[in-house]
Phi, psi and omega in degrees: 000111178291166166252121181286100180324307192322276193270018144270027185251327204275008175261339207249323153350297182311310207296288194319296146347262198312334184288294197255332144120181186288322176266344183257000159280112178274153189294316181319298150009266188290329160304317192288327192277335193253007166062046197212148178312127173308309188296344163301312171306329191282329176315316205245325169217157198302292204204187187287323183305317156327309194274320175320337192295298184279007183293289181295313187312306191278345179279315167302300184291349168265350168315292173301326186272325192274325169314273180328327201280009179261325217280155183230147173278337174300330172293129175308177171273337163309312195271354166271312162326296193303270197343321197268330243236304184299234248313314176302311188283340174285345174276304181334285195318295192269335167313115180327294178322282161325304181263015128299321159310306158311333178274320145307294168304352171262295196259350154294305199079010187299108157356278204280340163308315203286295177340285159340297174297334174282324163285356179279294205269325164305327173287331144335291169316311182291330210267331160302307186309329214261297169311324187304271192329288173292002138311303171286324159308301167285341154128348187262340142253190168284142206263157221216156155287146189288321186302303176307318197244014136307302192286320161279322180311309187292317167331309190297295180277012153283316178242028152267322138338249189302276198295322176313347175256350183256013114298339173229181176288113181333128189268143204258207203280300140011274184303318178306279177350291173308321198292304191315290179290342166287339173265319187264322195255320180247322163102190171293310209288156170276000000 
């Protein structure tokens, strides 16, 4: 039975990532954990960034897969929207990986963490936008640029989420929810 290097190389990376954070991860590292020759790692990728890349790349499509598996056809698009938007970010939240990363990019700044992290949330941003779009198509919302208002529903739920908690008391699924439509769907005015 061969063993596939590849992804015991990208698993032990993940770990290695997720543990130690991005910059403080070495290829010797991820070799010693994936039990395999540092020039084997070399085999398969260029540089630690290369494997980081491909780390996130497969982390946006279980992202995108945990998202869909919320959509309901019956459900509006506010509430499909709400669901999918809330479900990415709880994997972002709970993903090991992600909040080391999130954590690295805040308070280190390391390029290629920040780089990583901007293609997590442009793959997000797109994948809402693709909702906007068949939401307008059909006839259920107005039509809006998709992109702008992709970037804000998620912006919107990141602090209802992330910043709103590290000053008040956590908004549970619900409040969120209510806050999300009441802002984006029915508005201020009276």
């Amino acid at each position: 039975m061969s063993i596939d290097r590849k992804r015991l190389i990208i698993e032990a990376a993940t770990k290695s990532f997720a543990m130690f954070g991005y910059k403080a991860t070495s290829m010797d590292q991820v070799a010693k954990i994936a039990n395999v020759g540092k020039g084997t790692i070399y085999t398969f990728f260029t540089n630690k960034e290369e494997l980081l890349s491909e780390i996130v790349n497969s982390l946006i499509k279980e992202m995108k897969a945990a998202a869909e598996e919320t959509i309901q056809e019956e459900l509006s698009f506010f509430e499909n929207v709400n669901l999918a938007i809330y479900e990415l970010l709880k994997f972002r939240k709970q993903h090991q990986l992600t909040i080391k990363l999130f954590q690295e990019e805040r308070e280190i700044g390391t390029p290629a963490v920040k780089e990583m992290m901007d293609k997590v949330e442009s793959a997000i941003v797109n994948y809402i936008k693709d909702k906007v779009v068949e939401a307008i198509e059909k006839g259920e919302i107005r039509k809006c640029d998709p992109e702008i208002t992709a970037f804000i529903m998620l912006k919107m739920y990141i602090s209802l989420i992330f910043d709103w908690e590290k000053s008040h008391k956590p908004l549970d699924k619900e409040k969120i929810s209510e806050l999300f439509k009441f802002y984006l769907f029915t508005g201020l005015s009276k």
